[in-house]
Structures are given as C-alpha cells and as structure tokens.
N, C-alpha and C positions, 0 to 999 in steps of 0.2 A: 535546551529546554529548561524548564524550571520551576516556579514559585515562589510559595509562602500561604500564611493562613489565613486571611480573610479575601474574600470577594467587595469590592466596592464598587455600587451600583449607585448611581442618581446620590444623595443623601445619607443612605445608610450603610452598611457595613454588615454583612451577613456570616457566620463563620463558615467554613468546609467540613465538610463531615469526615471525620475520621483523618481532622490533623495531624500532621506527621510529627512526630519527636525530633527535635534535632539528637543527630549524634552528638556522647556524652565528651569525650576528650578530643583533643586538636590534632590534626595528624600533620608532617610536617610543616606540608605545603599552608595549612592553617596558620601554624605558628609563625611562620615566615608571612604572612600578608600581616597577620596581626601586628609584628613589629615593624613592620612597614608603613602600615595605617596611623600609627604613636606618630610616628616622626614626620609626619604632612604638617603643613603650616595654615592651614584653612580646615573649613564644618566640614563636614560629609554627610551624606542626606541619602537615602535610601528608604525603602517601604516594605511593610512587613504585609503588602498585600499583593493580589493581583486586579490590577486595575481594567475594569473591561475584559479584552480581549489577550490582555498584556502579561505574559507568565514570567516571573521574575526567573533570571537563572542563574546570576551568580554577580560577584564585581571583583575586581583587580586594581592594581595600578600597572600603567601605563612603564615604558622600558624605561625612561627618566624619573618613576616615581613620582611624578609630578603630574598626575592627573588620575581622578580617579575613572574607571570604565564599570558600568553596568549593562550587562550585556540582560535581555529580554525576548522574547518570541517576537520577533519582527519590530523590535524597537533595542536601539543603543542608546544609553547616556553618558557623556562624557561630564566629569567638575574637574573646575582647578579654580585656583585663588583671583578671589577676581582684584587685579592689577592694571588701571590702563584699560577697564574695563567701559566703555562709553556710546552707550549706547544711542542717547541723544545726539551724539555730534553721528549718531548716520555708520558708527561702526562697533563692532562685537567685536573682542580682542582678546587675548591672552598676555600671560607678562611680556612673550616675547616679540615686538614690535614685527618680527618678520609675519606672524601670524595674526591677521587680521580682515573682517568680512565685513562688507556692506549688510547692512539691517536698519528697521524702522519699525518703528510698534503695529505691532500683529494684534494683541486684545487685552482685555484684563480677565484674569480668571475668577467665578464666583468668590474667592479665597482673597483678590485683592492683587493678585500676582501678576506682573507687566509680562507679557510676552510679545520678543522680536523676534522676527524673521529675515531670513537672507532672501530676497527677490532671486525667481527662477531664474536660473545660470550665473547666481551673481552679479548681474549685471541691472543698475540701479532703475527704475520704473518697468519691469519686469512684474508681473503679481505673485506676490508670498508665494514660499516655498512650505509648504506645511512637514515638509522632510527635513528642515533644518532652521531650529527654532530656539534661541534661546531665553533665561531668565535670570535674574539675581534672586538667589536666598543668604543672607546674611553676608559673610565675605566670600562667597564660593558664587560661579559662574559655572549655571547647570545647561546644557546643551541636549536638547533632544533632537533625536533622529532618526531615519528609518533605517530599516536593517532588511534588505536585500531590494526588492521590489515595492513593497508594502509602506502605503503613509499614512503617520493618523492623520486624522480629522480633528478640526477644531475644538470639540466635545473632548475628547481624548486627550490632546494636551493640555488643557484646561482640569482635567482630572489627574492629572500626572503633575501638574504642577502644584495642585491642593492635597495631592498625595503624600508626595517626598517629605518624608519630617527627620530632622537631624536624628543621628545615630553616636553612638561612640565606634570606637574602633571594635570593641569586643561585642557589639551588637551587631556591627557589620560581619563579622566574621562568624557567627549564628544565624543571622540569614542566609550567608552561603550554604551552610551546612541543611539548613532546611530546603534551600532551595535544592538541591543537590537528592537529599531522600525524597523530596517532592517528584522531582523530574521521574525518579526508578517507577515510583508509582505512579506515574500517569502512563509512564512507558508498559509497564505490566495490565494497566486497565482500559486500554488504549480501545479495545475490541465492544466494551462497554456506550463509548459516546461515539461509534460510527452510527449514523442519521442516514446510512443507504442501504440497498441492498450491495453486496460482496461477490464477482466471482472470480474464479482460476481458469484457466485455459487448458484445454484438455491436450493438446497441439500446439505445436512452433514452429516456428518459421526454421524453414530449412539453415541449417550450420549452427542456430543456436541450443543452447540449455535455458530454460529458466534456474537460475541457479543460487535467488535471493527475494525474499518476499518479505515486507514486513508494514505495520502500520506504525504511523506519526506523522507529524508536522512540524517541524522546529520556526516555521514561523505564526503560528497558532496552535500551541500543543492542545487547547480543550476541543478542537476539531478536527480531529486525525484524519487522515485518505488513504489508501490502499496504493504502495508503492512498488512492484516487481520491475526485477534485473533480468534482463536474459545478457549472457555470454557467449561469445563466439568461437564455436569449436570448431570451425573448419574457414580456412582462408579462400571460400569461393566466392564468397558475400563481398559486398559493398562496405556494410558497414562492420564495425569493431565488435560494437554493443547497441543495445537498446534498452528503451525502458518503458513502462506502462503504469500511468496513473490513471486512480479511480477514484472517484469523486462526487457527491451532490450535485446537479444543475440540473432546475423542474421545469428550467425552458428548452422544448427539442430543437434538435439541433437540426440547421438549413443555411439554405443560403443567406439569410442572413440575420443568421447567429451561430456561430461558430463558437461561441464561449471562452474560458481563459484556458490556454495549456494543460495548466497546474494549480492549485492552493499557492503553491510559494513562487507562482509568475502570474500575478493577478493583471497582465493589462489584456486588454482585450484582444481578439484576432478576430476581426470582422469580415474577413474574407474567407469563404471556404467554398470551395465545390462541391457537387455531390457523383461520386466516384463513380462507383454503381452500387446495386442493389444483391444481397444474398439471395440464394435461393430462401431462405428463410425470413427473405423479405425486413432483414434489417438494411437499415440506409448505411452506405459509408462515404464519409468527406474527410477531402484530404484538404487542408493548407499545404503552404512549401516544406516545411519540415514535422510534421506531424499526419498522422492518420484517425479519424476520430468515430467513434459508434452514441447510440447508447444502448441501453438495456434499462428500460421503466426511466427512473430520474437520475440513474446512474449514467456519468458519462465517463469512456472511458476513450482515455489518449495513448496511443502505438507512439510512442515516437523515432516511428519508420517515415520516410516519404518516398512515394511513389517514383517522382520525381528524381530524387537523390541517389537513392537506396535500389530503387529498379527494382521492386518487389511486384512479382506479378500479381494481377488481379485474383489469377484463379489460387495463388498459396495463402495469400490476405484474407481472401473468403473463407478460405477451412481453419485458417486460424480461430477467425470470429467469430464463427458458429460453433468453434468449439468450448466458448468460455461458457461454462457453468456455475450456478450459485454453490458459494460454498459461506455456511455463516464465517462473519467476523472472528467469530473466537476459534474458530478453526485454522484462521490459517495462518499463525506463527504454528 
C-alpha cells in the first residue's frame, strides 16, 4: 500500500489533508538504497503524488541494481537505462539483447509523451495490451504495468506518464519514507472511506473459527473491503480455510450478474445459479468456487462451493442469516 501528498485529478493537483511528515533520519535499509540509487547510471523518475486511483508505495532496485521497481496499488513500474532501446523498429528492449518485446505506438500523452504497447500475448497484430506499456523519459526506459489483475486505462497512463518527473536519489528515498507513514495511516483510517454497510457473522460453518478480520485493499488502498479468515479446526471438512469478502455492488445479484469475486479479482463471473432461498428470503448463488448473497448493496462472497466443499444447504443458511451489521469502525 502507499502514497504521497498530492492528489492529481484532470489539470490540477489538489493537496491531502493532513500530510504526512516524512520520518526525520534514514534507517538502514534507507541508507542502503540510497547508496545504491548514487551509483545507477541513468535519471529516475518517480512522483510525489497519487495519481487517480494509483497509491504510491514505495521503490527499490532490482537484484542486479540495475533496474529501478516502483511498486503502486495495483500498478508496477519498472526504469533502467534506455540502451538498444527502439522502439520504431517494432521492439521495447533493455541493454540486455536476450530481453526484448514486440511494441508499436499506443498514443501520445497530453504532456507530449510516446507511449508503446506490447500487443495482447505478445504476439504482433494482436490489440494493445494496456497492462504493459512503455515510454522514454530522458535516458531511462519507464515501463508500466499492472499488478495483479487490475489494468489502467488509457486516461491513466497518460496521467502517469505526465506524472513521473525526475527525482534525485535523496528524493527518492523520502518518498519512500512518506509513502511508508502514508500506508500506516490509510491502514488505521481505513474504516473512515468504507462506501457500504459492514457485517460479521454471528455463526460458522461447522470445523471452522473466524479467526482474522480486517479492512484494506492493497490494490486500491482509497477503497478498502471487508476481508474475514475463517480457519480450520477440525479435519472433517473438505476444505483447509476459507474466506469472505465484502464489498459495494448496487447491481443485485442474478442469474445474470454474478459480479466480480473480490476488489483485487476484478474480472467478471458471469455465470451464477441461484442456490436457494433463506427462510429469511435472502437469495443465495453459488458459481463453481464461490457462494455469494447480498445484504442492501453489499455483496458478500463465501469462498466455500457447494460443489467442492459439500457444504450443505441447510449449514449455508444459518450461516447467512446469521451475519449482522456491525459498523466499519467496529470491526478491527
């Protein structure tokens, strides 16, 4: 998770309230990137904002030192020196000849910035991959990308590439450190920007504990979900573990709209059944590996399946009807 202190929307640049301080002195691991940042042979380029949806979290170099990594809430950037870099001739490259990808120009960003894309699978007349997209800023070869499931949008790297503005090393390693007390505090005020109703479950499924609850999202921290563990205390069960996410979604759920898993498994599941029905007259639909309700616009995902897990109808039910609201800030 992460940051830094301005928001960039459209044009302007708005501040955060209640900016974080960087911490004041370097603590190893600090001192150690910093003298490692001196000795790279190319710019480095980082942002002291969060762009969008895009929460800065921190950057490193790479095992050979020879690349830099900034890692984001649902986005990675990689730089290294652009060598052998050529992107006209139809390829994105690094110094070392064994690494290299097919690309072709993707857009120009408001800023004036070329951006290429590697066609989906790599494989040339394929349409742009918007998950792996590169540019040139001065001698460095910046490389965006998505990080888990999640890809921007055209708007987005367009904003990311008008974003990144050269850093020294000692800059970079104060944005870490913001970003770092940023993350605490979104982590601590997480209960603050939940946008749904909350609940717990008063019951479990036979052999487990609930025995871990907490909010966040490490691939969109400003949008946290309700994440519970249950564990398995007895080996009568099918499965090991499970888990239960809670979530926004104002479209109800049917047979056809099943909605996404999770926040951090955004592709769709367009197939669902509908199970049966509670006595309390909530719907339940299962896909193949999931169980799903909602409660108002809250949706939430069992990830039990019928199917797999052999969870009977009649234990499913008293589970579900036992979830109760309980606010956001209740329940770390």
């Amino acid at each position: 998770m992460t940051f830094i202190a301005f928001l960039v929307a459209g044009c302007g640049s708005t501040p955060v309230p209640g900016a974080i301080q960087p911490t004041p002195t370097l603590d190893p691991q600090d001192q150690q990137l910093l003298a490692e940042l001196k000795a790279v042979d190319f710019q480095i380029y980082e942002t002291p904002v969060t762009i969008g949806g895009y929460v800065f979290g921190g950057a490193g170099l790479n095992y050979d030192r020879n690349t830099l990594q900034l890692t984001f809430g649902g986005l990675a950037i990689d730089e290294w020196k652009a060598v052998a870099f050529n992107p006209a001739g139809g390829k994105c490259s690094t110094a070392d000849p064994r690494y290299s990808w097919n690309c072709a120009a993707l857009t120009k960003s408001p800023g004036g910035h070329v951006l290429y894309a590697s066609p989906s699978g790599g494989l040339p007349g394929y349409p742009p991959d918007l998950g792996d997209v590169y540019l040139e800023l001065g001698s460095t070869v910046v490389h965006l990308q998505r990080a888990g499931t999640h890809t921007p949008t055209l708007s987005d790297l367009q904003m990311l590439a008008d974003g990144l503005e050269q850093v020294t090393p000692d800059r970079a390693v104060l944005l870490n450190q913001k970003a770092r007390d940023y993350a605490q505090s979104l982590q601590k005020t997480a209960a603050a920007r939940i946008d749904f109703k909350t609940y717990l479950p008063q019951k479990t499924i036979q052999n487990f504990t609930l025995d871990h609850k907490g909010l966040g999202n490490p691939t969109d921290p400003l949008h946290p979900y309700l994440y519970l563990h249950f564990g398995r205390v007895a080996i009568a069960n099918e499965a090991f573990e499970f888990t239960v996410d809670e979530f926004r979604d104002s479209v109800p759920l049917s047979t056809i709209h099943c909605g996404v898993a999770s926040p951090e498994l955004n592709a769709p599941y367009d197939r669902c059944i509908l199970w049966f029905t509670t006595s309390a007259g909530i719907g339940v639909y299962s896909s193949y590996e999931t169980t799903r309700f909602d409660r108002g616009q809250t949706r939430i995902v069992v990830w039990l399946s019928m199917q797999i897990d052999k969870v009977t109808q009649d234990e499913m039910s008293q589970f579900i009807e036992s979830f109760a609201e309980v606010p956001s800030d209740k329940i770390n």
